[in-house]
MARDOTOR-633867 format. One record per residue (C-alpha): residue number from 1; x, y, z. Coordinates in Angstrom, 3 decimals. Layout:
% MARDOTOR-633867
i: NUM	x: X	y: Y	z: Z .
...
This chain:
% MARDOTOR-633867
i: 1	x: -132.429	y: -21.202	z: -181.997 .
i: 2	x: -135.721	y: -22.689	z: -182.304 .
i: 3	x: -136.792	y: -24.644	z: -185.798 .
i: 4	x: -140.237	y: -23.555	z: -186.045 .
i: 5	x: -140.476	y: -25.415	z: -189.434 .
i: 6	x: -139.665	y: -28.662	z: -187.965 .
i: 7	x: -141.700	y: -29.169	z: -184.852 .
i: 8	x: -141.487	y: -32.971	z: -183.235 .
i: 9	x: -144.577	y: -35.338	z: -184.272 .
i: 10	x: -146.412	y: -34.704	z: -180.724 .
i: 11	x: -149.850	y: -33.278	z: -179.250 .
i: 12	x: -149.219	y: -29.508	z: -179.707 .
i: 13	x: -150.080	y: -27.446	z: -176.766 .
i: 14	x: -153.011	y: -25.473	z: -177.893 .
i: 15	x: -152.773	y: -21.524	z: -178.276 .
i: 16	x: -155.663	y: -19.458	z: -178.261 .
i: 17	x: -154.561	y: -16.318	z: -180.918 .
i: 18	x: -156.334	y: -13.083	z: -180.253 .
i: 19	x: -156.208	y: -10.525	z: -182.969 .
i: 20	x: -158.831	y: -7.521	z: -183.671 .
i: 21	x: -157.541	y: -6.995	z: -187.262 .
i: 22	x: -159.040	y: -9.502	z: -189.470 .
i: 23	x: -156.475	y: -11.701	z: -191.157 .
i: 24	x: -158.640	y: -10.736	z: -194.889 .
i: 25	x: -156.752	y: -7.126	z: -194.698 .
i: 26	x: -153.286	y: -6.729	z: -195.828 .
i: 27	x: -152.070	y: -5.693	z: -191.993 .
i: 28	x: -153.627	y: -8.693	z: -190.635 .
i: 29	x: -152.635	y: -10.921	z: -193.609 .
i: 30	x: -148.609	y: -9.401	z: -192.679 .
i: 31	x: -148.410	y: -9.368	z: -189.261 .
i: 32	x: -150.973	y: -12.029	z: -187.714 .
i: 33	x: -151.001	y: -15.385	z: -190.697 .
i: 34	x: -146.920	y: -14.394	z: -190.754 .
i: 35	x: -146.483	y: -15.389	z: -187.621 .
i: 36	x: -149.180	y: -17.973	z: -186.976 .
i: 37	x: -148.581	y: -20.100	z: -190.051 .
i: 38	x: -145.063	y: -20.601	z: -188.722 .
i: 39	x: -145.857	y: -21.119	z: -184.892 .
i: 40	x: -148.603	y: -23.390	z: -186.259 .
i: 41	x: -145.994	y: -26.122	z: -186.798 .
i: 42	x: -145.727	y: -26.254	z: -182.649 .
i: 43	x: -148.733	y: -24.944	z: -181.492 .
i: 44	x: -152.568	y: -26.167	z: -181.707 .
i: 45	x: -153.383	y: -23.007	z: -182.790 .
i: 46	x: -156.972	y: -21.135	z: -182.814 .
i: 47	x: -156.772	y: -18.267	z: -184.206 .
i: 48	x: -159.654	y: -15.653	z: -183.702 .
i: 49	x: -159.654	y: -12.769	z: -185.504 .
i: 50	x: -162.401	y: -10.015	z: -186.846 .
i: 51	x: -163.186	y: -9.174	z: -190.228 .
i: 52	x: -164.479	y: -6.072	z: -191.812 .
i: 53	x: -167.698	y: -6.789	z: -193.931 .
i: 54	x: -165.572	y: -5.097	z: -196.887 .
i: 55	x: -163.425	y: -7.960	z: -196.862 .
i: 56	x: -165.743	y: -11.087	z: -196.521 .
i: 57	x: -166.131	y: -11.947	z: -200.123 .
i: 58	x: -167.087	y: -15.326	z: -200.316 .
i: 59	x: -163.942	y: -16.745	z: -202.063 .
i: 60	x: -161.501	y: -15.155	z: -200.172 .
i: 61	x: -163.031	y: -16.620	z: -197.046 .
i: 62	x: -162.938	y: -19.945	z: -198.540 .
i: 63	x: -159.301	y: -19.747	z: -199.723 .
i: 64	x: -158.338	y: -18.440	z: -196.355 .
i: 65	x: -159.991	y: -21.192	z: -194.742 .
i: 66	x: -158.651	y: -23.491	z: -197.000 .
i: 67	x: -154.832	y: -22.276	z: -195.998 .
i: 68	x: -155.328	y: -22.083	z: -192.381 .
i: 69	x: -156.754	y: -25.504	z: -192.304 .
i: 70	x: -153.731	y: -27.003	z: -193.795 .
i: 71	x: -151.541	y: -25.399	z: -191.416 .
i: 72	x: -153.879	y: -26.966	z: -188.617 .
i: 73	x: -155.082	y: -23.435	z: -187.389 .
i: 74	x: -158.520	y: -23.567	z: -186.214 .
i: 75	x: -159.978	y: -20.039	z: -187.746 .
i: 76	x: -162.885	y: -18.429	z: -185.888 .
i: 77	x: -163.779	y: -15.666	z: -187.780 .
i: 78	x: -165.952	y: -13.033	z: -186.139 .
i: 79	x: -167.634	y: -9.893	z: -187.747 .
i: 80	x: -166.316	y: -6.822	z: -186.775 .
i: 81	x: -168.413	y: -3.763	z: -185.605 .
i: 82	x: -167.698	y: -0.070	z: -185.905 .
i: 83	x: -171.485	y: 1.560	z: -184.750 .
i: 84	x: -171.985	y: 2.549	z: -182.731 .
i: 85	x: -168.822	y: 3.142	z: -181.135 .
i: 86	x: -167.830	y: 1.515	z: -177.659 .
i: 87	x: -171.205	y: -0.035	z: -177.479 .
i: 88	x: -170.385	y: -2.364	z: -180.646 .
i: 89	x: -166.734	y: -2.932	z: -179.318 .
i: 90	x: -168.358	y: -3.993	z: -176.075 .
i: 91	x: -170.473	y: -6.584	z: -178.426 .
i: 92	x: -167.191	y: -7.565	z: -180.296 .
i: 93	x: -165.555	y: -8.577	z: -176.755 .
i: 94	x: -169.063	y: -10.453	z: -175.456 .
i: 95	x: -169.198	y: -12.305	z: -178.660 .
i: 96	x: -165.526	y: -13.679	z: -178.511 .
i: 97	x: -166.071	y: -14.471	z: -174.743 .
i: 98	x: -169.118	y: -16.559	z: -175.759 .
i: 99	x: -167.596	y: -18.768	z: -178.979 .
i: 100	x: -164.261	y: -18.997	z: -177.338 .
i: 101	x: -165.020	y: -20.717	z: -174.071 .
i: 102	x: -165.562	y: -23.365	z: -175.776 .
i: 103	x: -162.068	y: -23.843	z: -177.147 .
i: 104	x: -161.147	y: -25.816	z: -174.030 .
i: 105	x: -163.767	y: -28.519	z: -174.271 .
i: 106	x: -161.771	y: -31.269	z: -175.736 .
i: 107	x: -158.099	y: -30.201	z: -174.142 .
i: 108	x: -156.913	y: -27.293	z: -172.234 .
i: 109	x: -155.861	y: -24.268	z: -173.761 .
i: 110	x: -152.453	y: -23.580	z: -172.394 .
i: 111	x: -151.642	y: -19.745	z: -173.593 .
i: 112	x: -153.761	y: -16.948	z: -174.588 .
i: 113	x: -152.102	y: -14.379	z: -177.100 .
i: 114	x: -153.696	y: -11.084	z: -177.434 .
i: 115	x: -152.486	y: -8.927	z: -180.166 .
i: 116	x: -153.484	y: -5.521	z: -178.501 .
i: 117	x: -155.996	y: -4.045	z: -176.594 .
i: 118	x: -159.471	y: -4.984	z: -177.775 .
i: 119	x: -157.547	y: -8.341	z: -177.775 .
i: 120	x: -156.419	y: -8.197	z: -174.481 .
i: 121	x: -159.981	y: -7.581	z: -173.151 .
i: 122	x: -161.191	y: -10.375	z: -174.577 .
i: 123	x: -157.803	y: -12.254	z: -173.517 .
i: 124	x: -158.841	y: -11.004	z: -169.696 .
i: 125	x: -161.747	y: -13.162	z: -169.699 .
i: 126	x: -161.064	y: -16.355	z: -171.554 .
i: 127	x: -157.719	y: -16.798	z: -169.250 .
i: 128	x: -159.807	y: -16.524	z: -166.158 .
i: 129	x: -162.263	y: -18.985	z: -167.506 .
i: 130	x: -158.897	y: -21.319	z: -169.581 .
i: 131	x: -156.811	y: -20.513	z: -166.625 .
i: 132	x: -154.316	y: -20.376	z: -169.209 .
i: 133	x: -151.327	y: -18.006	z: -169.494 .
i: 134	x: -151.678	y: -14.061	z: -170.873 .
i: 135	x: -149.069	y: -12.859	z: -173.121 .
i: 136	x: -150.072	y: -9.420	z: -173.900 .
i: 137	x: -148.819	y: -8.662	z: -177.193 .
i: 138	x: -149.188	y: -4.533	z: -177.166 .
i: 139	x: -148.840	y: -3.394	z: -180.727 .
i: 140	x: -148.264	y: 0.171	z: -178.969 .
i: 141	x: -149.861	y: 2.453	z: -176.632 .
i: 142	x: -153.358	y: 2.685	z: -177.630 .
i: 143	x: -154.935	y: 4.827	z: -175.170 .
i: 144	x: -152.834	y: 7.253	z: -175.729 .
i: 145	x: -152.776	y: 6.738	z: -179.525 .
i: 146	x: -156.510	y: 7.773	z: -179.115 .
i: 147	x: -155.350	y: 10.917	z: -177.332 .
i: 148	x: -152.392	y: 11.749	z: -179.226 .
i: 149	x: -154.590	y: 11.338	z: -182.841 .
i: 150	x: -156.933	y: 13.862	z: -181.492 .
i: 151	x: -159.820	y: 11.066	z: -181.185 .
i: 152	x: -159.931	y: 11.110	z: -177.419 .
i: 153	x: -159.728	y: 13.494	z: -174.323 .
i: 154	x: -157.358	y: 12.949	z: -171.629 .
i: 155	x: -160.236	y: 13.716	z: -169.431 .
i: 156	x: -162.948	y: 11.434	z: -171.393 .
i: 157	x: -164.473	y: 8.384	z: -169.458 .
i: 158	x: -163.402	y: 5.670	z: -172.402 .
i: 159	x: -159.601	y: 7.431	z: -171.785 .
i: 160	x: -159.679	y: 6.179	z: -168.552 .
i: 161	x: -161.362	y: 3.413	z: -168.564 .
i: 162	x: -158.819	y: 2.176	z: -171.069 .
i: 163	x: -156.072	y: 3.071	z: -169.244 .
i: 164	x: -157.708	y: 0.793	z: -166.320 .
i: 165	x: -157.243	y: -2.169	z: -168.032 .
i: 166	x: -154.178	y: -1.276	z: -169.936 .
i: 167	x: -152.660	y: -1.349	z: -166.066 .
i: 168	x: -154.596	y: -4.702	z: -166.272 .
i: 169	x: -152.890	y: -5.889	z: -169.267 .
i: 170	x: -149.463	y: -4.964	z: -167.465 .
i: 171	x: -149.768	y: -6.028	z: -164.244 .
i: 172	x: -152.058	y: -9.439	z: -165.404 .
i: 173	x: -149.837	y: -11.031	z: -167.740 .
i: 174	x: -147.502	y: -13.414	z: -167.730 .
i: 175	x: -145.345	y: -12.341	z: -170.735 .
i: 176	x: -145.342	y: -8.761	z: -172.850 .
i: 177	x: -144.332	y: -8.462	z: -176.193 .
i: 178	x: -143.216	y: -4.702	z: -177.235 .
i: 179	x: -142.377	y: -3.479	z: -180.918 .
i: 180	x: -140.014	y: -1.442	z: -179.595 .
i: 181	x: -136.739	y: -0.784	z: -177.616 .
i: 182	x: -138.062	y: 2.638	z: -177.175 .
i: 183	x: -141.585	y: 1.635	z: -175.714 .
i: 184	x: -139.906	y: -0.612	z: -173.131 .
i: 185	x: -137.784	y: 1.874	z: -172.006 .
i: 186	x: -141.040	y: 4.013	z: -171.135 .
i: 187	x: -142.579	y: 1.062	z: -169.020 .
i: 188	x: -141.473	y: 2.959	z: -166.045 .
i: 189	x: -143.402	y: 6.118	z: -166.612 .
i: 190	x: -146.587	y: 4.215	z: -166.464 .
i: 191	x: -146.715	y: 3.435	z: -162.869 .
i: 192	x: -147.908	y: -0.266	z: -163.025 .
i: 193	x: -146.570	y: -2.900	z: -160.727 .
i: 194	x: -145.016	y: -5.075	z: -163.471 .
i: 195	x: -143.010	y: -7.593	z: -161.924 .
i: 196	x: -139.244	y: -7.678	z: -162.288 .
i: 197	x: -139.806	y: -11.734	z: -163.600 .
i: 198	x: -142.163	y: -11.268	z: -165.939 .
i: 199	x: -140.326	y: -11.519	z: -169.806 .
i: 200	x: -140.306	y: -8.917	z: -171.832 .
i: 201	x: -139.790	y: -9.208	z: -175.119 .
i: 202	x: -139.446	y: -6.745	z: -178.378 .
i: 203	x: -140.944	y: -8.355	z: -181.639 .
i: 204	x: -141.437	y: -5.163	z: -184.554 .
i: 205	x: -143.378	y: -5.782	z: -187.073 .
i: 206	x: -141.769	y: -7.948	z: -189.309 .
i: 207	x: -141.792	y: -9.232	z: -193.140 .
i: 208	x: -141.330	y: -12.199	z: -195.053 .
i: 209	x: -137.882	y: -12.009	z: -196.229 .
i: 210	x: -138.629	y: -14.741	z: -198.865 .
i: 211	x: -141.509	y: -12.809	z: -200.481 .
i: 212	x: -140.255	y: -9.035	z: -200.018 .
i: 213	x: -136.869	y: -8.940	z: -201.660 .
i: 214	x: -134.608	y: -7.291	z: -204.033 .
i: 215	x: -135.617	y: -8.129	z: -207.920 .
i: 216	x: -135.561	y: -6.105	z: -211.453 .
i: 217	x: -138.270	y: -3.870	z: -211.923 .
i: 218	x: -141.386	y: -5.369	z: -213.685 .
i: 219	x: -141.032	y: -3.434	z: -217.321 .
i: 220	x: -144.384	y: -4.402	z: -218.739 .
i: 221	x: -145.592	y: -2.527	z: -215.042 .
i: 222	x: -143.603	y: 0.183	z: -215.730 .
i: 223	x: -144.566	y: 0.800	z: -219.243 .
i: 224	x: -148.568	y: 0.378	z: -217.768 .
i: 225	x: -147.824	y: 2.856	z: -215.191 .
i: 226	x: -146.006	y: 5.016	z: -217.356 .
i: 227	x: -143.343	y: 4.985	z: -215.238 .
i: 228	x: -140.184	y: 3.640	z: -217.562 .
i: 229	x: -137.193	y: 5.502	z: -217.174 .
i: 230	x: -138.333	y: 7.201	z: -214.139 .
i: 231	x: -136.830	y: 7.969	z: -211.000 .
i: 232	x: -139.550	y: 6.167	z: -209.072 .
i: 233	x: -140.094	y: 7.657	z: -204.788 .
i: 234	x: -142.684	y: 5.498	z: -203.726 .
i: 235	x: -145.603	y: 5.281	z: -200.849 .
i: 236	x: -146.686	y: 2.395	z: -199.608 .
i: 237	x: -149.950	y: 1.977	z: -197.653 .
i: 238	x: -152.199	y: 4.506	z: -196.306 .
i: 239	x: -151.111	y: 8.088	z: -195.891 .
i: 240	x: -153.555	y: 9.411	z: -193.377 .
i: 241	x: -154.372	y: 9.153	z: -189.653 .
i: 242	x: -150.750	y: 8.838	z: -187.989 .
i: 243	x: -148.928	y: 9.339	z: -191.332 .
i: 244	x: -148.347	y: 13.173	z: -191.748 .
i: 245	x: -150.178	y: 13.385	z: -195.237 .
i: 246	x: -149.734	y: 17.581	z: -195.620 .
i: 247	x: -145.864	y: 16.945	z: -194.940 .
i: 248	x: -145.407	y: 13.715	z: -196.817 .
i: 249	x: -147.200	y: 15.705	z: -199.986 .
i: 250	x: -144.646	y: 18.781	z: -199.840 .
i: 251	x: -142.031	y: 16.325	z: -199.298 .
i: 252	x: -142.964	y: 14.562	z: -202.195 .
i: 253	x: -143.605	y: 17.837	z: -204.602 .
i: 254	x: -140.099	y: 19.028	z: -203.769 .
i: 255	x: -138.465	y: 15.742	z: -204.537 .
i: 256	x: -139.998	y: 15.389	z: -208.048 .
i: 257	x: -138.790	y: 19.269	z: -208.433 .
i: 258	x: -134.481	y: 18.540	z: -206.888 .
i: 259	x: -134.527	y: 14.887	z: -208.702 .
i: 260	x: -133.891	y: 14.419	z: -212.050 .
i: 261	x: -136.683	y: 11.984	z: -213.922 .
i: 262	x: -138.513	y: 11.871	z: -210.517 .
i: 263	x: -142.121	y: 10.734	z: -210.292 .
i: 264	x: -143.919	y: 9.303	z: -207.570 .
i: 265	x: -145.918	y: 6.157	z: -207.092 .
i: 266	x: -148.563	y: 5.595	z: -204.364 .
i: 267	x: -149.819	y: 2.536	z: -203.595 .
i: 268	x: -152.930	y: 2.803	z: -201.113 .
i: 269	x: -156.520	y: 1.626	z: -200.594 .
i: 270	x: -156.853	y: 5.739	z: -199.213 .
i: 271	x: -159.583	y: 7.602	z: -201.356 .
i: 272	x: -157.394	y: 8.602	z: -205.081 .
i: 273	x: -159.168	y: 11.050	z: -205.934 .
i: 274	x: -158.837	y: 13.113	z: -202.806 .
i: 275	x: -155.404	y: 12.332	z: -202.551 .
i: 276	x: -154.421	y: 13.729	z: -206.301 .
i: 277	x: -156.570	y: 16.857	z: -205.191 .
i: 278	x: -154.318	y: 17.037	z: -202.019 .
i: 279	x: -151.390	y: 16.274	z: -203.410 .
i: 280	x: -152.304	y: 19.156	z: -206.306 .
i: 281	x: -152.433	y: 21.414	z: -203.680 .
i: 282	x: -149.186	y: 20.589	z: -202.556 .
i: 283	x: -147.827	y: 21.152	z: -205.491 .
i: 284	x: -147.056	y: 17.332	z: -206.693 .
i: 285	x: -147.702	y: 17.482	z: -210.621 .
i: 286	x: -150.039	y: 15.534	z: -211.429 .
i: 287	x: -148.795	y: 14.122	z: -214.707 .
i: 288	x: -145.812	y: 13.174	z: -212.374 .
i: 289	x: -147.790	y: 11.054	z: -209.789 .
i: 290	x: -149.242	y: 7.563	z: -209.832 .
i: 291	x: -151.912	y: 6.399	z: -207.423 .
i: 292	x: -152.814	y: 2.659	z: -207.335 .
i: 293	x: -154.163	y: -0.237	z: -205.157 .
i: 294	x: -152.812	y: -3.541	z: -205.104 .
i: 295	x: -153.267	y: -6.385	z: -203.087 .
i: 296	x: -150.839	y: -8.048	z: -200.470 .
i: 297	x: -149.668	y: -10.383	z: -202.737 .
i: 298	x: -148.829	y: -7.929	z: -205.379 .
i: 299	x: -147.065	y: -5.695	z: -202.663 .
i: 300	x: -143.469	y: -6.841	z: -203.179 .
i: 301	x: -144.226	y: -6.359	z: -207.192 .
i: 302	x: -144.804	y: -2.944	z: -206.850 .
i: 303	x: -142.536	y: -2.112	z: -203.941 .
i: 304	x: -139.558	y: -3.441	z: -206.772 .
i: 305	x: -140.577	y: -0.631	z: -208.950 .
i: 306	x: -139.029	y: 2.315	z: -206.535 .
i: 307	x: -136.428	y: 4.108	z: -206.008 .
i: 308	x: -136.266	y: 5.114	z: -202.400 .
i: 309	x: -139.405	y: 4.815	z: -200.001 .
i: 310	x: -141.061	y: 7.892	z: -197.786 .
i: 311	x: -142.974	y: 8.382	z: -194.816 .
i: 312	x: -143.152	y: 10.951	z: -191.764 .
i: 313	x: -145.203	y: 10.149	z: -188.882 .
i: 314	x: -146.485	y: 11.823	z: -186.231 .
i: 315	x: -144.167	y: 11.792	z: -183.376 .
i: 316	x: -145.725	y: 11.728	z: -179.689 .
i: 317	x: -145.463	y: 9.508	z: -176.377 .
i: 318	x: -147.768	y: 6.845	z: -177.950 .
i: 319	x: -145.636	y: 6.563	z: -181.000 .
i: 320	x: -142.476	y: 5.278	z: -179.228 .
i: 321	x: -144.075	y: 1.561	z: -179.293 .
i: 322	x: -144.785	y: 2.086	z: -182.791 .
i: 323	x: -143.331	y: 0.477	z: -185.580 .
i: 324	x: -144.662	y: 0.698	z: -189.246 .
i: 325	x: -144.762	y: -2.518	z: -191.005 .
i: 326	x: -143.760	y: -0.834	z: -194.734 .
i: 327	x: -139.928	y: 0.265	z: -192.781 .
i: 328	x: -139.521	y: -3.890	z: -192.966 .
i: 329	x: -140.925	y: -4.219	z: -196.130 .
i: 330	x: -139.175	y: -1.324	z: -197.726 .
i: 331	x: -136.066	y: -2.473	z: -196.269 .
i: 332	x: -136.130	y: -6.299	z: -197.455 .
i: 333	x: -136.627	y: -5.132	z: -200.801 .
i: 334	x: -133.585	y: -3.478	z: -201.075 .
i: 335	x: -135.170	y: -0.277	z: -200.973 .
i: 336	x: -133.776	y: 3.182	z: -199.005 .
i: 337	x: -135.910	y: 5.156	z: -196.923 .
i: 338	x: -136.138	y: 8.770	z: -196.557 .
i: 339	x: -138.166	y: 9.333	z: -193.156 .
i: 340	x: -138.933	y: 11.380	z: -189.793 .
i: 341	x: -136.996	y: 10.841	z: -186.789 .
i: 342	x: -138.514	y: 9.835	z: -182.982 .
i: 343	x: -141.013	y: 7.015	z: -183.739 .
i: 344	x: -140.176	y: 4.035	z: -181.716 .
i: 345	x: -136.817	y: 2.601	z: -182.949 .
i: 346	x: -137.071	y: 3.574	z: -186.498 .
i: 347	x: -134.833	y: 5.977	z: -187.027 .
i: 348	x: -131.914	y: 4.399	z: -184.925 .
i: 349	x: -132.122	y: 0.647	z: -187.340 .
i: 350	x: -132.177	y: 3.139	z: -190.353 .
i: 351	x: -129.054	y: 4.742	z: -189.393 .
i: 352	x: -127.166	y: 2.389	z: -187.992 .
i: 353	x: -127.095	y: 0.397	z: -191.321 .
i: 354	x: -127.024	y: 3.639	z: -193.766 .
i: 355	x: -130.186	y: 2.749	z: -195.465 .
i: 356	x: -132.300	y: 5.840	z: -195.982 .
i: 357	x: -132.110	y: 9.458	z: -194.631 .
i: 358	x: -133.457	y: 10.109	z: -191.241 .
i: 359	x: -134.387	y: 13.275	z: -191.184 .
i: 360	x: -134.781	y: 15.363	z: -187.890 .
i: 361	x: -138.501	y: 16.446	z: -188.650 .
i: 362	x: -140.943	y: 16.359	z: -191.280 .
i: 363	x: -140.619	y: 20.216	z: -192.586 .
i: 364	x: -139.310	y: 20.712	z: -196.603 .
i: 365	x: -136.119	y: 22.842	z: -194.404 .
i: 366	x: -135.039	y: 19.027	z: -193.647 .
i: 367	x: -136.325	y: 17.386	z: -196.685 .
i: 368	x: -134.361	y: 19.916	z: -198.876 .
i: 369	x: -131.032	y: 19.215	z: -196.467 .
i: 370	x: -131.860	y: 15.756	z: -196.936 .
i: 371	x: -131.512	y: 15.618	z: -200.786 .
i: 372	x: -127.950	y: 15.333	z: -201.525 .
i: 373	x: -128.127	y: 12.022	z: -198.986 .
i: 374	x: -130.459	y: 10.859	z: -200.975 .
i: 375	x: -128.716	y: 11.244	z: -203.977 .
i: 376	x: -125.747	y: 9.311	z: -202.281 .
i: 377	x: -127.893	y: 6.647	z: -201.796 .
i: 378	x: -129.271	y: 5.974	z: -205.370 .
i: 379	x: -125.704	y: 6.345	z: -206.137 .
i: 380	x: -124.168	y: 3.902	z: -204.022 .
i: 381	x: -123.723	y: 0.529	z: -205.405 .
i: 382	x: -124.128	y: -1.218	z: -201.755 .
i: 383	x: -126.997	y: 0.871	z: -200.843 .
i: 384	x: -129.311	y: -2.063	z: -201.421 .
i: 385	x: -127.218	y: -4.539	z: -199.802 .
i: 386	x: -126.766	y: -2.659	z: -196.634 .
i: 387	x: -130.886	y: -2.231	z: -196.923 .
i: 388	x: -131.257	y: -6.095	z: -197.141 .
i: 389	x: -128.608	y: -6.267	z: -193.678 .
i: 390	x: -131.057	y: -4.084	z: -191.796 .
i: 391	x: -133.843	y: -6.283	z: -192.865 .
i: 392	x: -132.232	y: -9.397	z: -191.896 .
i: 393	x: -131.001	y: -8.395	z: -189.046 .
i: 394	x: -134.834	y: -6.955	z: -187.091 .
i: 395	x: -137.245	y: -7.784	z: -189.566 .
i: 396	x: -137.319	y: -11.306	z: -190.328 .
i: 397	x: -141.057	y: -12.967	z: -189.480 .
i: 398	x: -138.613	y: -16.615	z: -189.081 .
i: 399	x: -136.533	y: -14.945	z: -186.564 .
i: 400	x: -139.701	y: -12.759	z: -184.678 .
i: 401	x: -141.563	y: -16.403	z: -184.923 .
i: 402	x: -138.405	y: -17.870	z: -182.939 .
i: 403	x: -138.596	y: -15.279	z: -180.500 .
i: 404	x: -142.647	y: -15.991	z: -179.775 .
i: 405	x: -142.256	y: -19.550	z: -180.163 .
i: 406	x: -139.463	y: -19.349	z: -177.459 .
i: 407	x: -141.962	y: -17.013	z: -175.421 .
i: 408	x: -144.679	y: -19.521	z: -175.597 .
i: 409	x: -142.272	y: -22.788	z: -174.339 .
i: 410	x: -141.454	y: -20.226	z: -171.139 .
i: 411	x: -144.839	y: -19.195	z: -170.340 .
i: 412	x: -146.144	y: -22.483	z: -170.806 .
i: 413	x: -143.649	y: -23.993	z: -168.671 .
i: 414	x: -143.915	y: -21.556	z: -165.883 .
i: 415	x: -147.562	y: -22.134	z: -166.011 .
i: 416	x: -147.170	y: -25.807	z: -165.493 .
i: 417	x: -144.658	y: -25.321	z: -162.689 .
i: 418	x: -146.892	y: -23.414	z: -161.076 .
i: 419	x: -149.465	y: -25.585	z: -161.359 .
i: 420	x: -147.445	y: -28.677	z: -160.091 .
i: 421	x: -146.289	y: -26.391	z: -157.297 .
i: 422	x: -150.019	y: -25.575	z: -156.409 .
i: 423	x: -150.939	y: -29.007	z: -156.121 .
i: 424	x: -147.931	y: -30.155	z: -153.915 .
């Protein structure tokens, strides 16, 4: 295995980092700083990455610069534009192009990572211009997320066009990084001339093992929340777009009715107040349900407070390279999961250690058959152990960081071979 914590006193090859989240949001802050603040200790890394205006507040900026520059990553932080649409994604890519080519001034840039698709555009360009390595890091099938969420037409120009260069992604790179056993298995069905050499590898979205963990629940938290005593079913993160809020809501209402003490705690930056009238009109009592925010670092905090974790999501072709970041979380804190079957490989790391209910759909028929497992869970003594396993065992950011770190040495290498070949 490779000690990403202990990298050998020499000049780093330099990494140019592609991400479209911003690493100011709590997704970016999870999956994109938890792997490059590790990877940093054997990489030159420069990290680009696009914040929302909602998120630049001055001191946060300067304590994220301040962290990243004592790991050695080189942050260039872009602004990212939603309006108008396409047109100020187009600007996004043109204004990355522009700052970035300048990253191999001083010494040449020796990878480029994008972390999806937006990335990968930009990733197109700066290789050509590097002539670097592409490690296309796919996060999932976006196109057809688009289509799939209702935002885009099969038969829509930006449909196709995407699915252009996502063949361009495929058949361009050098290395692709799946989140799912599931999504490489559909590889096939695309129809892109992906070469039989190229490595493929399957990182989910993993969590920091040392900061998400079992713990005793925080009693002066309960007693603000008014949740002592309770039988606490939790939500984590948002519960809209691919998340099936109607479902998730009915399956909430008719837990709090078939558990004993039950009340349930969401913790989202969603809207509240149109979530309590949704959840109201699911039937959820309200004097039984707890909406918060909290910020990343608070996350493990509040995750320690429940019981057993929920989510359904929507299941589709473009959600078999999906994997939701709060499975890993939920599961490193010792937490069981009651959740949907057929996204990505979800359902199949769930069951195979016994740590939630995996339910065949979303409907209250299989929520209600669902209960007594549930039940059997909060009763089992080694439920939380067997949780922990799971995470240990796919969710670890030290072992996903070995795995790109490894990915990186190969590329890198069969870049230089190629290069010494070339020139023979």
């Amino acid at each position: 295995m490779i000690d990403v914590g202990h990298a050998k006193q020499s000049i780093k090859p330099r990494i140019c980092y592609i991400s479209y989240d911003g690493v100011l949001e709590p997704l970016g802050e999870s999956q994109v700083l938890g792997y490059v603040e590790r990877l940093a200790a054997q990489f030159d890394i420069s990290l680009i990455t696009f914040e929302k205006a909602v998120d630049l507040e001055p001191k946060r900026v300067r304590e994220m610069n301040k962290r990243l520059g004592e790991q050695g990553v080189h942050w260039m932080r872009m602004r990212y534009h939603k309006w108008p649409p396409v047109l100020s994604t187009a600007y996004d890519v043109l204004h990355a192009l522009w700052s970035g080519r300048r990253l191999s001034r001083d010494r040449p840039v020796k990878l480029v990572h994008a972390r999806g698709y937006v990335a990968g555009l930009i990733a197109l360009g700066l290789t050509r211009i590097f002539g670097s390595a592409f490690l296309f890091d796919m996060r999932g099938f976006w196109a057809d997320e688009k289509v799939d969420g209702g935002h885009w037409s099969r038969s829509s120009i930006i449909y196709g066009l995407t699915k252009y260069f996502e063949r361009k992604f495929f058949e361009s790179a050098q290395g692709i990084v799946s989140l799912t056993h599931e999504g490489v298995s559909s590889f096939p069905t695309l129809g892109y001339g992906i070469s039989s050499d190229i490595p493929i590898e399957v990182i989910p979205t993993c969590t920091d093992l040392d900061r998400f963990g079992p713990g005793p629940k925080d009693a002066a938290l309960l007693e603000e929340l008014k949740l002592t005593d309770r039988l606490v079913i939790g939500v984590s993160g948002t519960v809209s777009n691919w998340y099936l809020r109607q479902a998730m809501l009915d399956g909430l209402a008719l837990l709090t009715s078939e558990l004993e003490q039950a009340s349930v705690l969401i913790v989202t930056r969603d809207n509240h107040d149109q979530l309590r009238r949704d959840a109201a009109s699911a039937g959820l009592p309200l004097e039984r349900l707890v909406i918060v925010s909290a910020p990343f670092d608070k996350m493990p905090t509040y995750l320690r407070l429940m019981d057993v974790g929920l989510f359904f999501i929507k299941v589709c072709f473009s959600k078999k390279g999906s994997c939701a970041t709060k499975l890993g979380e939920f599961l490193a804190t010792g937490i069981p999961v009651m959740i949907n079957n057929g996204v990505g490989d979800s359902g199949r790391i769930v069951q195979e250690f016994n740590a939630g209910v995996v339910l065949p759909d979303a409907t209250t028929t299989s929520v209600t058959r669902g209960i007594p497992a549930v039940r059997s869970l909060l009763e089992d003594r080694e439920t939380q152990t067997r949780c922990r396993a799971a995470a240990k065992r796919y969710f670890d950011v030290r072992r996903g960081s070995e795995q790109y770190a490894a990915l990186y040495r190969r590329l890198i290498g069969d870049l230089q071979t190629t290069e010494g070949g070339s020139q023979a």
